[in-house]
PADO-81533 format. One record per residue (C-alpha): residue in one letter; chain; x, y, z. Coordinates in Angstrom, 2 decimals. Each point is the difference from the previous one (the first is absolute). Example, Ala and Ser with C-alpha at 12.3 -4.5 7.8 and 13.67 -1.06 7.14 Angstrom:
# PADO-81533
PT  resn  chain     east    north       up
PT     a      A    12.30    -4.50     7.80
PT     s      A     1.37     3.44    -0.66
//
This chain:
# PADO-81533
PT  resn  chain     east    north       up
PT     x      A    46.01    24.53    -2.01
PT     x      A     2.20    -3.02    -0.67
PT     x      A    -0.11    -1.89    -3.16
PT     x      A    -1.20    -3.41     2.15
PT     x      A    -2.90     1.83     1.60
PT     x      A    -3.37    -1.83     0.06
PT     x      A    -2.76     2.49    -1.14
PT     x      A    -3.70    -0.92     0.63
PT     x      A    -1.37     0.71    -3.27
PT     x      A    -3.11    -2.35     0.17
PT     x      A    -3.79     1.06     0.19
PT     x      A    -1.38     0.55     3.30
PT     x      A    -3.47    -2.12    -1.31
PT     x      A     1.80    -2.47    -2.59
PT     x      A     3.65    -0.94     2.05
PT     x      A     1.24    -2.08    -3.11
PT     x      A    -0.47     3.04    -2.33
PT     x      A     2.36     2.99    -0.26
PT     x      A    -1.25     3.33     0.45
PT     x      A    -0.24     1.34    -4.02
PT     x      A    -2.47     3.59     0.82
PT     x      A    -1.12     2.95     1.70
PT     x      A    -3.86     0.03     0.11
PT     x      A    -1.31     3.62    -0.53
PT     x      A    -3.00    -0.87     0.43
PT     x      A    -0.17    -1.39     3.79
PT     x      A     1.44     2.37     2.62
PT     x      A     3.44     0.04     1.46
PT     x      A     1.91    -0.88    -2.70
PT     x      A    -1.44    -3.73    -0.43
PT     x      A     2.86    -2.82    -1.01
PT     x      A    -1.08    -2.16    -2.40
PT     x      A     1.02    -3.39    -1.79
PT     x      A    -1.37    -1.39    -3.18
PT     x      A    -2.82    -2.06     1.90
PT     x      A    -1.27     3.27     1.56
PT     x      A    -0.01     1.50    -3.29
PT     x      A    -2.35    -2.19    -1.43
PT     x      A    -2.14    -0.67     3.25
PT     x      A    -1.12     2.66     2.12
PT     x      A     2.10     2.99    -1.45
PT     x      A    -1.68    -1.38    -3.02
PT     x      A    -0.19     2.83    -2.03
PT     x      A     1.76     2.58     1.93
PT     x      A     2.91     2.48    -1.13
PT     x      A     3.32    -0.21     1.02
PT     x      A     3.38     1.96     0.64
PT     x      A     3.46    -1.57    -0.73
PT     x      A     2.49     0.09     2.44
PT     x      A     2.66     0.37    -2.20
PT     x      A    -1.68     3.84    -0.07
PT     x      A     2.69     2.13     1.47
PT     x      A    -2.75     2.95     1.40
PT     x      A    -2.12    -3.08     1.24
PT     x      A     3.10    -1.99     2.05
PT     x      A     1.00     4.07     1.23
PT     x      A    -3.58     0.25     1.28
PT     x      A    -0.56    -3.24     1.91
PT     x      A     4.04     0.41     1.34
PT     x      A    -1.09     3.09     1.25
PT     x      A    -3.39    -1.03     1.47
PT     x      A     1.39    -2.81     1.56
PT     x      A     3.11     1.91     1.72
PT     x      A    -2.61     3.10     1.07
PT     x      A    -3.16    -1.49     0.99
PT     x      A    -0.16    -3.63     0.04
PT     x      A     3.09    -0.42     2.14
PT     x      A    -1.16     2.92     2.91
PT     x      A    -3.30    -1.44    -0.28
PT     x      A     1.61    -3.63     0.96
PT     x      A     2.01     1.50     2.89
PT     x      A    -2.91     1.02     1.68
PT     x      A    -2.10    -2.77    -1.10
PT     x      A     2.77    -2.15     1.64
PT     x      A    -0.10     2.12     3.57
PT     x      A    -3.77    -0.30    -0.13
PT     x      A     0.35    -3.93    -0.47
PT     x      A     2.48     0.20     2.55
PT     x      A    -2.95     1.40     2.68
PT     x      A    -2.24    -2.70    -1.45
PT     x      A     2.28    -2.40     0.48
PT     x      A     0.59     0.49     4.06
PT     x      A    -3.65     0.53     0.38
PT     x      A    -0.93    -3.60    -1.57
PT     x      A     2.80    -1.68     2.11
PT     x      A    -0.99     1.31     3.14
PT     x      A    -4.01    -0.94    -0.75
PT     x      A     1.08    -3.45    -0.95
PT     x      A     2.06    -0.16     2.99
PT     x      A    -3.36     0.57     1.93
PT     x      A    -1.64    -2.24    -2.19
PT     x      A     2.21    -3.18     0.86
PT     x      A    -0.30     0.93     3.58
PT     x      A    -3.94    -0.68    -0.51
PT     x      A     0.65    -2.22    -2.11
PT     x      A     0.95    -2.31     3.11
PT     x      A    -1.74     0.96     2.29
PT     x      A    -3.20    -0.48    -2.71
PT     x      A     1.30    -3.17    -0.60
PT     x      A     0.07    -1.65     3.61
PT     x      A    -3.68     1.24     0.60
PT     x      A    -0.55    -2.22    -3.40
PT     x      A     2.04    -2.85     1.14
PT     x      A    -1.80     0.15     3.42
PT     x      A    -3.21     0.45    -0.99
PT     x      A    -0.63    -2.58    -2.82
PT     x      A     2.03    -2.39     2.25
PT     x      A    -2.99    -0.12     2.47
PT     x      A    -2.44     0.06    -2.97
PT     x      A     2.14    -3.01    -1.19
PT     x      A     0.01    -1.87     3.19
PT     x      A    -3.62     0.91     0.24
PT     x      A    -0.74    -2.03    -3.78
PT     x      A     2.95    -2.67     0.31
PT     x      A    -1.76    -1.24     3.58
PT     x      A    -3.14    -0.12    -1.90
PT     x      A     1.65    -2.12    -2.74
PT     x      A     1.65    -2.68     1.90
PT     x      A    -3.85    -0.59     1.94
PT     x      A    -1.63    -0.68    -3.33
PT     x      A     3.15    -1.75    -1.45
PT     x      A    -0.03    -2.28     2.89
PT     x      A    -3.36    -0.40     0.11
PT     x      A     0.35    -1.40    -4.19
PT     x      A     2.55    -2.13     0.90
PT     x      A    -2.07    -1.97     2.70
PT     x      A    -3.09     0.00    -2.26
PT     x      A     2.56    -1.30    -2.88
PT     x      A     1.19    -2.86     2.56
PT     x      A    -3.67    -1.12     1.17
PT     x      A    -0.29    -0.23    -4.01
PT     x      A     3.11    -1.95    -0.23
PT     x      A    -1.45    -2.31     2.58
PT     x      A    -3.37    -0.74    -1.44
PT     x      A     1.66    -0.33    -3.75
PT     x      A     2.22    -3.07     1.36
PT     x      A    -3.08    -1.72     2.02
PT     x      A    -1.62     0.13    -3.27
PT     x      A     2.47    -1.20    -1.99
PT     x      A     1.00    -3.13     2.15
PT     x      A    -3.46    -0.97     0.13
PT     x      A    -0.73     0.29    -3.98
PT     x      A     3.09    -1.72    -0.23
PT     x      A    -0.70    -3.03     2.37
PT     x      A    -3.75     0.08    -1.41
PT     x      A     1.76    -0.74    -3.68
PT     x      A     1.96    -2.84     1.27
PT     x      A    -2.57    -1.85     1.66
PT     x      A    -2.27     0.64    -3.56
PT     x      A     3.06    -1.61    -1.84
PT     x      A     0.55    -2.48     2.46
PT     x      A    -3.62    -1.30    -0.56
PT     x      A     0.12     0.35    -3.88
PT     x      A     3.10    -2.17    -0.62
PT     x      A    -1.35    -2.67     2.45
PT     x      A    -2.88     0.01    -1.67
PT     x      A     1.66    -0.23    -3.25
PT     x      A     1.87    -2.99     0.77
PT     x      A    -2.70    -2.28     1.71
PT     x      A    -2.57     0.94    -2.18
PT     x      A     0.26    -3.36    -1.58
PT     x      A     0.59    -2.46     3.18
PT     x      A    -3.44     0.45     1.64
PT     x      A    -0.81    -3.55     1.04
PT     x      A     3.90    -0.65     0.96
PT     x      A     0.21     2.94     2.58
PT     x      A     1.71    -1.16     3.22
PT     x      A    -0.51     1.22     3.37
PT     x      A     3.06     2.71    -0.19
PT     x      A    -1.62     1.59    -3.56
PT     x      A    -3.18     0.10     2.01
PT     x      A     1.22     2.01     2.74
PT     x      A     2.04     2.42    -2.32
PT     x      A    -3.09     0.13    -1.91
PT     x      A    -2.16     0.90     2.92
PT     x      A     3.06     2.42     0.88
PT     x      A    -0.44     2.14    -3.10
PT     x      A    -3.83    -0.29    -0.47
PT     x      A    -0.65     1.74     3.26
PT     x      A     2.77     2.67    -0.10
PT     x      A    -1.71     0.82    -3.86
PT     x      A    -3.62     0.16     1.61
PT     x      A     1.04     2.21     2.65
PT     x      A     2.08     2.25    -2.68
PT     x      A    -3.12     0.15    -1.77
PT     x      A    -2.70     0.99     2.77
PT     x      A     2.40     2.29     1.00
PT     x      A     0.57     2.08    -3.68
PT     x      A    -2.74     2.34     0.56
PT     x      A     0.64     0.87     3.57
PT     x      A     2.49     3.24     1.19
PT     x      A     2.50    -2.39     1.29
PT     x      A     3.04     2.31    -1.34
PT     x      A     1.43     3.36     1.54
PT     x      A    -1.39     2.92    -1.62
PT     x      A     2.42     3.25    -0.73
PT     x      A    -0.41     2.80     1.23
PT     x      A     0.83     2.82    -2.66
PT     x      A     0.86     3.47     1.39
PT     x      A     0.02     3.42    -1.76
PT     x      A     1.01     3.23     1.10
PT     x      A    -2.49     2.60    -0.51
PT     x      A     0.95     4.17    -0.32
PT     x      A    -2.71     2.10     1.19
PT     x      A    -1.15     2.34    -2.14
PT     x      A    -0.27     2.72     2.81
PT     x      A     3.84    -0.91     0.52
PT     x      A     2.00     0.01    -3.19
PT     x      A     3.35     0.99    -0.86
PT     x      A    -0.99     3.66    -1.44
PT     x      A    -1.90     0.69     3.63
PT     x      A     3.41    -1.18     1.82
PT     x      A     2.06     2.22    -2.34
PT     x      A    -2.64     2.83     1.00
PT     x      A     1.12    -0.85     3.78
PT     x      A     3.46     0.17    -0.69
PT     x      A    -0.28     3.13    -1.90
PT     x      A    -1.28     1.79     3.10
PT     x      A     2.05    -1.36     2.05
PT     x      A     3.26     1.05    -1.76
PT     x      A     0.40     3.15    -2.10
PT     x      A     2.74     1.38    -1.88
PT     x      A     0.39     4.18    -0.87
PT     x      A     2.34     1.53    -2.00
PT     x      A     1.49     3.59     1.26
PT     x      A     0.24     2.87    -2.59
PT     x      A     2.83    -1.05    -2.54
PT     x      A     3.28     1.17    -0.73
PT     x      A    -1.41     0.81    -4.02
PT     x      A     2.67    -0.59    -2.82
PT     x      A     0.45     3.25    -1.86
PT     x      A     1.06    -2.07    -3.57
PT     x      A    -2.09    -2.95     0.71
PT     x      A    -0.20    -1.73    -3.65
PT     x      A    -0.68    -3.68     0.40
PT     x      A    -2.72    -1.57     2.80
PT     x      A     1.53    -3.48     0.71
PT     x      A    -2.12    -3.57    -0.23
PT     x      A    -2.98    -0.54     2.61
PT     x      A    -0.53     3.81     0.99
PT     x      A    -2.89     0.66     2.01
PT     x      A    -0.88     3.77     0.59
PT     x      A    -1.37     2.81    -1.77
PT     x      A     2.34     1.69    -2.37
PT     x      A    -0.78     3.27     0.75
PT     x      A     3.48     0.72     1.50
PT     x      A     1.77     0.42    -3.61
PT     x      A     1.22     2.87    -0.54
PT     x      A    -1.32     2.14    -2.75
PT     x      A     3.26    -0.25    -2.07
PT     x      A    -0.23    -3.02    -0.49
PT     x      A     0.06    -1.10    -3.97
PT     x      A     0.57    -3.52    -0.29
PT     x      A    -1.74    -2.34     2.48
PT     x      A     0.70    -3.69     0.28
PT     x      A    -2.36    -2.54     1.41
PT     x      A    -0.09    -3.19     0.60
PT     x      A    -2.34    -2.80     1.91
PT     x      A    -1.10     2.82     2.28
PT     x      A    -3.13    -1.36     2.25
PT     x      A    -1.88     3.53     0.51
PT     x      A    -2.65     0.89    -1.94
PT     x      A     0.66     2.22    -2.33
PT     x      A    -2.82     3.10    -1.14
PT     x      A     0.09     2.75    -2.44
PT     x      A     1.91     2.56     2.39
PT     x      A     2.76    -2.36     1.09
PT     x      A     2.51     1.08    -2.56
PT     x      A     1.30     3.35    -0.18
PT     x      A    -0.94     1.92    -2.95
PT     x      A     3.67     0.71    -0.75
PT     x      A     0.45    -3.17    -1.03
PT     x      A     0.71    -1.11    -3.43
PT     x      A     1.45    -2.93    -0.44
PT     x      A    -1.93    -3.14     1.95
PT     x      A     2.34    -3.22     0.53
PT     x      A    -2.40    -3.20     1.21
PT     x      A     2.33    -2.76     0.80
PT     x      A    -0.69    -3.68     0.03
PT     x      A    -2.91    -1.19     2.55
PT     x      A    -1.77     3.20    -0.60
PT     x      A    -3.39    -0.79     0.95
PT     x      A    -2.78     3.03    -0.29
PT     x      A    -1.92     1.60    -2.06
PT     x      A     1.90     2.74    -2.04
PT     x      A    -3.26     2.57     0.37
PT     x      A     2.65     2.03     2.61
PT     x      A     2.15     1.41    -2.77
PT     x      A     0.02     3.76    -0.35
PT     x      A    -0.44     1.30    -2.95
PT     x      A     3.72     1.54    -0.32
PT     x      A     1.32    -3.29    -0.60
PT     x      A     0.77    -0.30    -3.06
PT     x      A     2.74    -2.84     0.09
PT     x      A    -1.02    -3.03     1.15
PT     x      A     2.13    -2.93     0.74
PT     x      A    -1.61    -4.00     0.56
PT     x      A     2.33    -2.80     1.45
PT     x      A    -1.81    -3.40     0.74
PT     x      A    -2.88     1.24     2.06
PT     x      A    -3.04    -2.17     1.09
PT     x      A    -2.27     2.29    -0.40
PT     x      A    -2.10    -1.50    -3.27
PT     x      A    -0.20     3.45    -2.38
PT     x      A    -3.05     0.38    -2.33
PT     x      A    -1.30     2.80    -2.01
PT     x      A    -0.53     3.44     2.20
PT     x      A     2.67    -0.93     2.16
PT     x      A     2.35     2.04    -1.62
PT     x      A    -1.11     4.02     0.75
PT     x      A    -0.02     1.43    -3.56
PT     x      A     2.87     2.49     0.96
PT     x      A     2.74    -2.15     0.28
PT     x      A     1.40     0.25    -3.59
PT     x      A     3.34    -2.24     0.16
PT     x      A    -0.77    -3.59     1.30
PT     x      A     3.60    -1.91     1.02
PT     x      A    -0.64    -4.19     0.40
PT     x      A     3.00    -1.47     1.97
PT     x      A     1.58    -3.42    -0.26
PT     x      A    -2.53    -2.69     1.19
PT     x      A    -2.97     1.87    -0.87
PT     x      A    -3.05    -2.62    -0.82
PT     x      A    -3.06     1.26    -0.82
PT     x      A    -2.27     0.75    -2.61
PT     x      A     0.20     3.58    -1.47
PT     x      A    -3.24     0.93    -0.55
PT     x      A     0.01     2.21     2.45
PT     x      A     2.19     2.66    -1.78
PT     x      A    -2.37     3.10    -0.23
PT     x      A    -0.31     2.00    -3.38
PT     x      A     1.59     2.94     1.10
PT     x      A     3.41    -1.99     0.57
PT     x      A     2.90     1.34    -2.61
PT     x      A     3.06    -1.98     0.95
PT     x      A     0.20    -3.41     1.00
PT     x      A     3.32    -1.81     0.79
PT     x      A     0.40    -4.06     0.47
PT     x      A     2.80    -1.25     1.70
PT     x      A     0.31    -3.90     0.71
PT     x      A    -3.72    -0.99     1.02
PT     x      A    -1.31    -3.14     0.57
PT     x      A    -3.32     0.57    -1.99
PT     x      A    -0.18    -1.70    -3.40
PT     x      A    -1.21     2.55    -2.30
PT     x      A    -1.93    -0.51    -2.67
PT     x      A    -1.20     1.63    -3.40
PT     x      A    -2.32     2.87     1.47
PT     x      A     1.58    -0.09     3.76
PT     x      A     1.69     3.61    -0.80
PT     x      A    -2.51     2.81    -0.32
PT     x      A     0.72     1.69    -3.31
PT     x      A    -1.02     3.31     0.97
PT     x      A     3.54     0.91     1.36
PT     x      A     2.35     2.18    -0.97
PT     x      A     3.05    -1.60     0.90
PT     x      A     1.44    -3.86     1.39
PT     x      A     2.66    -1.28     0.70
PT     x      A     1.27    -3.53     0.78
PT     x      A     3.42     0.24     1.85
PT     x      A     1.80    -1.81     3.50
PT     x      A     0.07    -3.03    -1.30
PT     x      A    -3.42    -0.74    -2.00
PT     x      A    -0.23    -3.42    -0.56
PT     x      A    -3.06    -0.78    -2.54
PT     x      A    -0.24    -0.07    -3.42
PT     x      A    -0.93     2.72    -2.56
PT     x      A    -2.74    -2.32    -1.77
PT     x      A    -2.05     1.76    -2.56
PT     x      A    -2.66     1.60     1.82
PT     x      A     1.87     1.11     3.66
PT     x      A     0.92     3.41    -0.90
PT     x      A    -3.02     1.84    -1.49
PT     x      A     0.72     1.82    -3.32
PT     x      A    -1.65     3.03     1.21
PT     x      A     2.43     1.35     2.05
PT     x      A     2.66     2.14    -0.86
PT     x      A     3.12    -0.43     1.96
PT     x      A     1.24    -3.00     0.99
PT     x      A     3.00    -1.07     2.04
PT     x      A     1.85    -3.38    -0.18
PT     x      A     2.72     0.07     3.42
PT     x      A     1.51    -2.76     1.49
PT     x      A    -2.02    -2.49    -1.06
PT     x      A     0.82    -3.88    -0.61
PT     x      A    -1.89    -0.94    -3.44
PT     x      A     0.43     2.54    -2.85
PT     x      A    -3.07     1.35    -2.28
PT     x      A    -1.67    -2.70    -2.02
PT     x      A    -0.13     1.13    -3.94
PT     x      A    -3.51     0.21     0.35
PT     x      A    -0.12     1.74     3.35
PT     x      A    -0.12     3.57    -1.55
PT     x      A    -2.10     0.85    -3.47
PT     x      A    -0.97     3.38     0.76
PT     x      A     2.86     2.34    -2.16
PT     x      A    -1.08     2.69     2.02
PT     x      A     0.90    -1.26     3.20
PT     x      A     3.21     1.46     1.37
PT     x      A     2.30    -3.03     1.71
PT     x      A     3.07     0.65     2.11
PT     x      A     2.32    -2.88     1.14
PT     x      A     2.91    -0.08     2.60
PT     x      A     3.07    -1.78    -1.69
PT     x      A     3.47    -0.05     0.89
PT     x      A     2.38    -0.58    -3.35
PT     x      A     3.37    -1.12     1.29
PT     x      A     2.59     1.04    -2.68
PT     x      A     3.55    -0.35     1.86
PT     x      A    -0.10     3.15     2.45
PT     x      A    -3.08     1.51    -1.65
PT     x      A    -3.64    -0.57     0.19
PT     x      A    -3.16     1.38    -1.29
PT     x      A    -2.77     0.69     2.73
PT     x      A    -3.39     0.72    -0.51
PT     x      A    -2.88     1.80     0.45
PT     x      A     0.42    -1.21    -3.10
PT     x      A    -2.81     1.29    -2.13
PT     x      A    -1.82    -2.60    -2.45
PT     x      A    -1.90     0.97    -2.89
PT     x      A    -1.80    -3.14    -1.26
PT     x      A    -1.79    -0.06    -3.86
PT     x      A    -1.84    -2.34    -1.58
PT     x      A     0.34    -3.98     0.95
PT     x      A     2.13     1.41     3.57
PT     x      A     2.99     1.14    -2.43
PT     x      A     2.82     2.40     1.92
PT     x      A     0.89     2.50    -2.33
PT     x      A     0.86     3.21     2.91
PT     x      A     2.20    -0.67     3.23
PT     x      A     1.40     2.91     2.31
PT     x      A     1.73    -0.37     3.63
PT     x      A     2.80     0.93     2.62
PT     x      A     3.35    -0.65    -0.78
PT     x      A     2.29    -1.24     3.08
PT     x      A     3.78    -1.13    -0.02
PT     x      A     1.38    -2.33     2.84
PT     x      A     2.50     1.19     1.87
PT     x      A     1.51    -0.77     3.49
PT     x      A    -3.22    -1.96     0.90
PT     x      A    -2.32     2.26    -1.28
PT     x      A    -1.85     1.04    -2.59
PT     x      A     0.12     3.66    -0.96
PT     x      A    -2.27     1.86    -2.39
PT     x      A     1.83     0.86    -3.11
PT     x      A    -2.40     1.57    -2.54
PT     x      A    -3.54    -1.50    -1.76
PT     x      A    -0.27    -2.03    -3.22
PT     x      A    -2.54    -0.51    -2.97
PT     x      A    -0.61    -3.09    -1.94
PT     x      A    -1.69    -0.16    -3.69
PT     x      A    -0.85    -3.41    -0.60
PT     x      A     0.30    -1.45    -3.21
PT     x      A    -0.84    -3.57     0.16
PT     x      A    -0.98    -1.48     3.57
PT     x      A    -0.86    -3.48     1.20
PT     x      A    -1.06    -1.56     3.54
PT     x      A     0.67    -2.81     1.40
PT     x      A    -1.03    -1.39     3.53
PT     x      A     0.73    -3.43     0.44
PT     x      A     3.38    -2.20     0.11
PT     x      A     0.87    -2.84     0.39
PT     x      A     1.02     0.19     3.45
PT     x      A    -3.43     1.74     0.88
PT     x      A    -1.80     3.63    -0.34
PT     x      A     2.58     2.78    -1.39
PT     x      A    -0.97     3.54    -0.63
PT     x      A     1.60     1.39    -2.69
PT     x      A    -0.52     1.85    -3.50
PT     x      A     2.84     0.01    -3.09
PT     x      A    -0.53     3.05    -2.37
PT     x      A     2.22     1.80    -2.93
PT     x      A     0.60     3.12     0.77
PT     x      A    -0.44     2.71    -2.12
PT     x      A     1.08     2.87     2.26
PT     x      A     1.16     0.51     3.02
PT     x      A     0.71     3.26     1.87
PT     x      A     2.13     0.78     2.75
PT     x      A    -0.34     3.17     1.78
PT     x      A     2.84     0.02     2.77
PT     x      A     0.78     2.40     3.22
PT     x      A     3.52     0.64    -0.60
PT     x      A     1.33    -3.26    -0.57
PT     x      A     1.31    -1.57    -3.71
PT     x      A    -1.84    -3.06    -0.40
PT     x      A     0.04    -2.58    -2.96
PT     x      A    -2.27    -3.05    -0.35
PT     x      A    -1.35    -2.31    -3.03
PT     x      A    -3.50    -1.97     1.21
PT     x      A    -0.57    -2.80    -1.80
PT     x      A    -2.14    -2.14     2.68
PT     x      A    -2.36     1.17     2.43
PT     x      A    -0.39    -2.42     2.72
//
């Protein structure tokens, strides 16, 4: 091939990572990065394919049985291919003529309500204008009533004093307000004002909206014909409403999100093994089979407490957003792996019965004293934004790896990078991959051990949070795969 070609190198589950492994455990020749390796080929044995026998092998297997196995595999997809066009070209067909009986039939329906509407509507609006009416009657005449009471006070006021002077004209205006007053006054107890009339609309209870959606439910059905069944379905897309028993029994990894049928115990095929529940997952989790043994949470709604979890599933993956409690972790549970959740945890929110966690994809809390039990034995720090607290680990027996690049010119040092932590979290053991950078990408040159002579931490700058470690090295070993390599460490950042 030419020396520009673009090789795909990167893992099929971790696309920023380049493929490192063979898994010997897993069939068909697994690839594998350095995230697989310490998540769910977690323990596993591998093959290297810089094995001549093992590259011979898979050459061969791929040139005499995957490829014929393709080539008919292609002519089969081929068949299934004309067959699904010429159903959906029967489907669109029904499709309009479905769709005109729709549009015709929920036009009269429509008609039928929107006639109804306007009559009451109207019918408001002319008791609303009788209202109107009776509302302005009553306020002209309060308002008139007030003004002849004033008028009457401020005469009064002013020719309180000139009794025996009053002329002929003060008389009469006098007599003018004294009877308009009396007759205001005889007439305060009597109905002399409009009265509003209130109007409510009433629903019969023999006629409510769930009766009327009864009616149109009889009136207007919709049936599916038998469907054209995906042979590979893997993922059941947001809102699905039907029974899944058309997945096929192949199926391995099953994807689902805000899915509106009910799930029950025999939903999910028992082939199964790894569960995905996307955000807006809403059910109960009592439908998992018990060959699922991976099993992945987004941000579902679904609130989780103790027994929802089946005691089978053994590796427990929370997704970015993930916010809830996690007390609902069952004992049996051995791996546990945080990526960027919401939840705030706490000292005593991790179970310390596992066997392994990991905090990776971006984990965004703190390692206060107290988050990561002391009673588990393998922990793994990935991509995460704060670095460990010095107080975050005091168990010596506790086995800590940590993902670090170490940018030295062309060369860096990659881990799985085994930490052995003593007494007062003191580094004294570090092992990982050893990559050069070349041509845009990094290529695995050998492994490396570190014996620690002196080591400090530090996490915090003054331009914010910093994770980092400087140590004195008292050896370092370099074992290379055909390549002469040189390199003094002094600072391991």
């Amino acid at each position: 091939m030419s020396n520009n070609q673009q090789y795909d190198t990167k893992c099929l589950d971790h696309p920023h990572q380049d493929i490192v492994l063979i898994c010997s455990t897993c069939p068909n020749n697994t690839p594998v990065c350095t995230s697989c390796i310490i998540g769910i080929h977690n323990g596993h044995t591998y093959k290297n394919f810089e094995d001549k026998n093992i590259r011979d092998q898979i050459q061969q297997e791929f040139t005499n049985q995957t490829i014929p196995n393709l080539n008919n595999f292609l002519e089969y997809n081929k068949l299934i291919l004309d067959e699904s066009n010429n159903h959906f070209k029967q489907i669109q067909h029904n499709h309009t003529n479905n769709f005109d009986k729709v549009f015709k039939i929920f036009k009269e329906l429509k008609d039928i309500i929107n006639t109804k509407e306007n009559d009451i509507k109207r019918l408001l609006i002319t008791k609303l204008d009788e209202n109107k009416d009776k509302n302005n009657i009553i306020t002209t005449t309060i308002e008139d009533n007030i003004n002849k009471i004033n008028k009457a006070i401020k005469y009064n006021n002013v020719n309180n004093n000139n009794d025996s002077n009053i002329n002929n004209n003060d008389f009469i205006e006098l007599l003018k307000h004294n009877y308009q007053c009396i007759n205001l006054i005889l007439n305060i107890n009597k109905n002399y004002l409009p009265e509003y009339n209130d109007t409510h609309i009433i629903i019969k209870e023999n006629n409510n909206i769930d009766s009327i959606r009864y009616l149109t439910n009889s009136y207007l059905e919709m049936v599916d014909d038998i469907p054209l069944v995906k042979k590979d379905l893997k993922t059941l897309e947001y809102g699905f409403y039907q029974p899944l028993n058309f997945i096929p029994p192949t199926v391995q990894y099953l994807y689902l999100g805000n899915i509106k049928y009910q799930l029950t115990p025999d939903s999910i095929p028992a082939t199964v093994t790894h569960l995905f529940l996307q955000n807006g997952f809403n059910q109960p989790l009592n439908f998992i089979p018990p060959t699922v043994k991976y099993l992945y949470l987004h941000n579902i709604k679904y609130q989780l407490k103790p027994g929802s979890i089946p005691a089978t599933v053994t590796d427990l993956i929370l997704h970015d957003g993930f916010n809830q409690p996690l007390n609902f972790i069952p004992p049996t549970l051995k791996l546990l792996l945080l990526k960027n959740i919401k939840y705030q945890l706490i000292p005593g929110s991790i179970p310390n019965h596992l066997t392994s966690l990991t905090f990776d994809n971006g984990f965004s809390q703190r390692f206060t004293k107290g988050i990561i039990p002391d009673s588990i034995p393998y922990i793994y720090i990935g991509d995460v934004v704060y670095p460990l607290e010095p107080d975050s680990i005091l168990n010596p027996d506790q086995r800590i790896e940590m993902q670090k690049w170490l940018e030295e010119k062309n060369t860096c040092l990659y881990g799985l990078v085994a930490v052995y932590v003593l007494e007062q979290s003191q580094i004294d053991y570090i092992s990982g991959l050893l990559l050069a950078f070349a041509g845009g990408y990094f290529l695995l040159v050998g492994f490396f051990e570190i014996m620690v002579e002196e080591f400090s931490s530090h996490s915090h700058t003054n331009e914010g949070p910093k994770s980092g470690v400087i140590m004195k090295i008292k050896k370092l070993s370099l074992l290379l795969a055909g390549f002469t390599f040189m390199a003094v460490l002094a600072k391991f950042v």
